[in-house]
N, C-alpha and C positions, 0 to 999 in steps of 0.2 A: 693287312697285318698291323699289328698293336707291337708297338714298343714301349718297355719299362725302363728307365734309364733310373739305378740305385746308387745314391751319392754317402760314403761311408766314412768318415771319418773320426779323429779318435778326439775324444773330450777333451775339454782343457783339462790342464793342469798333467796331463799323461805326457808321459816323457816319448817324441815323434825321435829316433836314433836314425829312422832316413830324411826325417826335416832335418834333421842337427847333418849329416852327410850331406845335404843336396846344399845347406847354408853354406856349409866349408866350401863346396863347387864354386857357389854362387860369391860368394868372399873372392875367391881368387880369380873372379874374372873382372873382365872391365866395366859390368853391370855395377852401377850405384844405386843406393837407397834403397836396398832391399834390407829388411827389419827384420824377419821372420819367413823361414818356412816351416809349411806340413804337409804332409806325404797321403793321401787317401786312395780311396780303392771307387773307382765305378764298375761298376755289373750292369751289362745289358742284358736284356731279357727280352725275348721276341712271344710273341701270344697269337693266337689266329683270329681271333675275336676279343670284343672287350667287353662282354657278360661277365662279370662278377672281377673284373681286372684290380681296382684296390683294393680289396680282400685277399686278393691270392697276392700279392704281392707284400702286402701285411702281413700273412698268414708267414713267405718265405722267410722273408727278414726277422721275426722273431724268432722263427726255429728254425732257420739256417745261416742266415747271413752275416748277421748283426751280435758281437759280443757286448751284451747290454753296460756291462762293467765298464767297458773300456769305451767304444764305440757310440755313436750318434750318428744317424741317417735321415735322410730325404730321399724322395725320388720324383719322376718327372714320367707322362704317361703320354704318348704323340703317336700319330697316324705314320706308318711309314711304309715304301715302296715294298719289292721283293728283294731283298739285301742279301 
């Protein structure tokens, strides 16, 4: 089996309201030097084969995944067990 692993994140300058929530967390613990967070989304995706695997995976993320306005992705493509 084929694994897709989809890394989704939102652009700069977009306002992250669960980074600004997880920063609050992170302020009030005894972690220092934390500057910044942002909050993203991974989507796994399992495949049986990997014939045509970044295509379809390009194909998802444009008309599914990915709110082009907002949003910015990567993704990552690896051989994996029976999970």
């Amino acid at each position: 089996m084929i694994k897709a692993n989809v890394y989704i994140k939102l652009k700069k300058g977009v306002l992250d309201s669960q980074g600004k929530a997880v920063q609050e967390l992170v302020n009030g613990s005894e972690i220092d030097h934390v500057e910044n967070v942002r909050v993203g989304k991974l989507i796994e995706l399992t495949f049986a084969n990997r014939e045509n695997i970044n295509e379809q995976v390009e194909k998802l993320c444009q008309e599914l995944l990915v709110n082009y306005e907002m949003e910015d992705y990567s993704y990552t493509i690896e051989e994996c067990g029976d999970e």
